[in-house]
Residue, then its C-alpha position, 0 to 999 in steps of 0.5 A: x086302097x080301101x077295103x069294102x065287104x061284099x057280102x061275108x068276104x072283104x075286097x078291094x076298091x079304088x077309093x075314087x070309087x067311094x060315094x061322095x068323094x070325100x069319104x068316111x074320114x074327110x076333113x070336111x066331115x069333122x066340126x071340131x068341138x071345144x070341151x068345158x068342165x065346170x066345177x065337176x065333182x065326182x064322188x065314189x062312196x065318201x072319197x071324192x075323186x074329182x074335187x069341183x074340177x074346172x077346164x077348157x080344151x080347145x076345138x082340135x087340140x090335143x090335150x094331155x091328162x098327166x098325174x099320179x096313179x089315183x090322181x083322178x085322171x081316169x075318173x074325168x076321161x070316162x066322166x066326159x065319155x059318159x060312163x062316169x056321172x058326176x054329183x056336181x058340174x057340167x061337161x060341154x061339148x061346144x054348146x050341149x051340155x052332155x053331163x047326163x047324156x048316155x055314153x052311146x049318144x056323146x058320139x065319142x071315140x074311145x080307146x083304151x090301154x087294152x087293144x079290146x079287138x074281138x079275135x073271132x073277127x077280122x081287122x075289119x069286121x073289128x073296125x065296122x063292129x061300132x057301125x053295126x051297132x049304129x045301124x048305118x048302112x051297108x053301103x056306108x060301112x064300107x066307105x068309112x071302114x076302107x078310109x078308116x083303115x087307110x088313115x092309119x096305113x092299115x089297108x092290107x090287113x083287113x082279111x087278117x085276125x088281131x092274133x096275126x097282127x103285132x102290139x103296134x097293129x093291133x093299137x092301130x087297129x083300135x084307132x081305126x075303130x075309134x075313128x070310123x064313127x066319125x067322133x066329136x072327140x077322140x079319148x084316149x085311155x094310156x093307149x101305149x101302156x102296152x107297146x114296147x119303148x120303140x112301137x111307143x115312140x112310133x105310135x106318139x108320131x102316127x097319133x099325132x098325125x091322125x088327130x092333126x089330119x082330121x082335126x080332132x079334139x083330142x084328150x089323152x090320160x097317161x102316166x108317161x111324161x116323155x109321151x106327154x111332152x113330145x106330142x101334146x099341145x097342152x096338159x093339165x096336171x092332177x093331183x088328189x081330184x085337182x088341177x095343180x097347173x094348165x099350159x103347154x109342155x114347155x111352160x109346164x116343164x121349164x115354168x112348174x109353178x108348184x113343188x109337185x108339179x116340178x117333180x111329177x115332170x122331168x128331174x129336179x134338185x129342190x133347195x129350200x132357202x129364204x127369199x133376199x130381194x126381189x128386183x127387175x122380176x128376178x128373185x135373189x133366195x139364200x139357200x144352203x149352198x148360196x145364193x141364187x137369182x131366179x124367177x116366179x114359178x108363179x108370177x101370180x103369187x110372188x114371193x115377199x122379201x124374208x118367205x121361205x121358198x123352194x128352187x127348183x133347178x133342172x140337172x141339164x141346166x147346170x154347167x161345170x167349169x174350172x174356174x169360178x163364175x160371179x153369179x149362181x155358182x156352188x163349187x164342189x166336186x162329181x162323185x158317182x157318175x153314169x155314163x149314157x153315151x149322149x150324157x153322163x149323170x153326176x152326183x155333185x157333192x157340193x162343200x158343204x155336203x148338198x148332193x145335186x143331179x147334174x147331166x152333162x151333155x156330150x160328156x168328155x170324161x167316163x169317170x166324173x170324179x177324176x176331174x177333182x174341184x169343179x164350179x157349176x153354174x146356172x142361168x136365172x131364167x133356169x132357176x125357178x123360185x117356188x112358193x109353195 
């Protein structure tokens, strides 16, 4: 059940008690917004950080920033929070052009890598903090802190200070407070950065939950691919002030249409080659451990017959066989191994010398190397021919 304040102590309610049935946190309230960037540029002295940036994130969706340290992916979240002004562009939130409005007007819910809790306060006094600011009433604080605290499973700590709660509290904590102003958009600055591996992959599932349940347009900047592809709806990759690509985890991952792009997300083997023909949207390339047929990382800019290209090949897609294959085969033999339990990782020494990553699933063997000449192979649809 919610918690109210009555006076300086906190108790607490039935939530059928709240005015208005709905509550602080109800569906009904939150009007998802859509975010547009338009050709933003932000500029600190004479490095430009954002280079005429453009992007569109759809109401209620969560959107993952993804990139490299320095990329420029901070720098565009706290432009959209107002705490950035860009020299050129604007930034939309539905139809209001909010590019020169102050941060405290955006109406924006924000998180950050630190918990940023006030210790001398209780959790709930922590999660009103924002409300007092607003000036709303202290009938109404009550209702959205009790539903706030609630809506991330936190109800019965409200007495307690952020010194007696764990890492994974206190970040639930800071999600309440980002919460309980009713936000247009929620913008979350590597909120997990602190969390131990196991509060991580608890916290991706109850963010997710939260932002799905209340329908809110989401923007999350992290460094953590797995974070990125377990729990976004689409990502945009950065680099240097630009977007290199926009899709979804798995067009992202298994269709990168750029060198960097492939190697920031996930492991890769690159095999530079020259491209042999092109027939029925497979693309044959030569490379130095033989040819392989695959397909356009970019369809919008394929590659002519006799362009030097790239291949890209993901280590789990290769598989290994005793025998030889007709199509996209290189024959060689495993030398180091390690061994994962659920995987082993091969380094593959193919005849020639070339050492490609391979991960074998359910593996049957602990030392790869004993199983003398071996052939792998990989499907076309796993062979991705870059451009770039």
């Amino acid at each position: 059940m919610p918690w109210c304040r009555g006076g300086s102590k906190w108790r607490r309610v039935n939530r059928f008690d709240l005015a208005g049935g709905v509550g602080c946190l109800g569906k009904r309230e939150h009007l998802m917004i859509s975010i547009q960037v338009k050709q933003l540029t932000k500029q600190f002295g004479s490095v430009v950080a954002l280079h005429g940036l453009d992007l569109t994130i759809n109401p209620g969706e969560l959107f993952f920033l993804l990139g490299p340290s320095g990329c420029g992916k901070t720098t565009l979240l706290r432009s959209l929070a107002g705490f950035y002004i860009p020299e050129k562009g604007q930034i939309l939130f539905g139809d209001e052009d909010v590019t020169r409005l102050a941060p405290h007007k955006r109406n924006t819910g924000m998180m950050f890598q630190s918990y940023a809790l006030w210790p001398h306060m209780s959790v709930a006094e922590n999660v009103a903090f924002g409300l007092e600011e607003r000036k709303v009433s202290a009938d109404e604080i009550k209702r959205r802190v009790g539903e706030a605290l609630e809506s991330v499973r936190m109800e019965k700590y409200a007495e307690r200070k952020p010194n007696q709660l764990s890492g994974g509290q206190q970040q639930r904590i800071a999600l309440a407070r980002a919460l309980v102003i009713r936000p247009r958009c929620l913008l979350l600055d590597e909120p997990l950065s602190n969390l131990d591996a196991k509060l991580r992959l608890e916290m991706r599932t109850e963010i997710r939950r939260v932002c799905k349940e209340f329908k809110l347009t989401t923007v999350y900047v992290t460094h953590d691919q797995k974070e990125a592809l377990s729990i976004a709806d689409r990502m945009a990759i950065l680099e240097s002030g630009h977007i290199l690509q926009v899709g979804t985890p798995r067009d992202v991952y298994k269709r990168p249409t750029r060198k960097t792009v492939a190697h920031f997300i996930g492991e890769t083997d690159f095999l530079p080659g020259k491209v042999l023909g092109i027939a029925a949207g497979f693309v044959t390339v030569e490379t130095e451990v033989g040819k392989f047929d695959g397909i356009f990382g970019d369809p919008a800019k394929p590659p002519a017959v006799g362009a030097e290209v790239t291949v890209s090949i993901r280590p789990e897609c290769w598989e290994l066989h005793r025998n030889a294959e007709a199509r996209n085969v290189v024959r060689g033999r495993i030398g180091d191994s390690v061994y994962l339990g659920e995987v082993a990782q091969y380094d593959f020494v193919t005849t020639n010398g070339t050492k490609l990553k391979i991960f074998e699933r359910n593996p049957r063997f602990v030392d790869g190397s004993s199983r003398g000449e071996l052939y792998a192979t990989v499907e076309p649809e796993d062979v991705v021919v870059l451009t770039e």
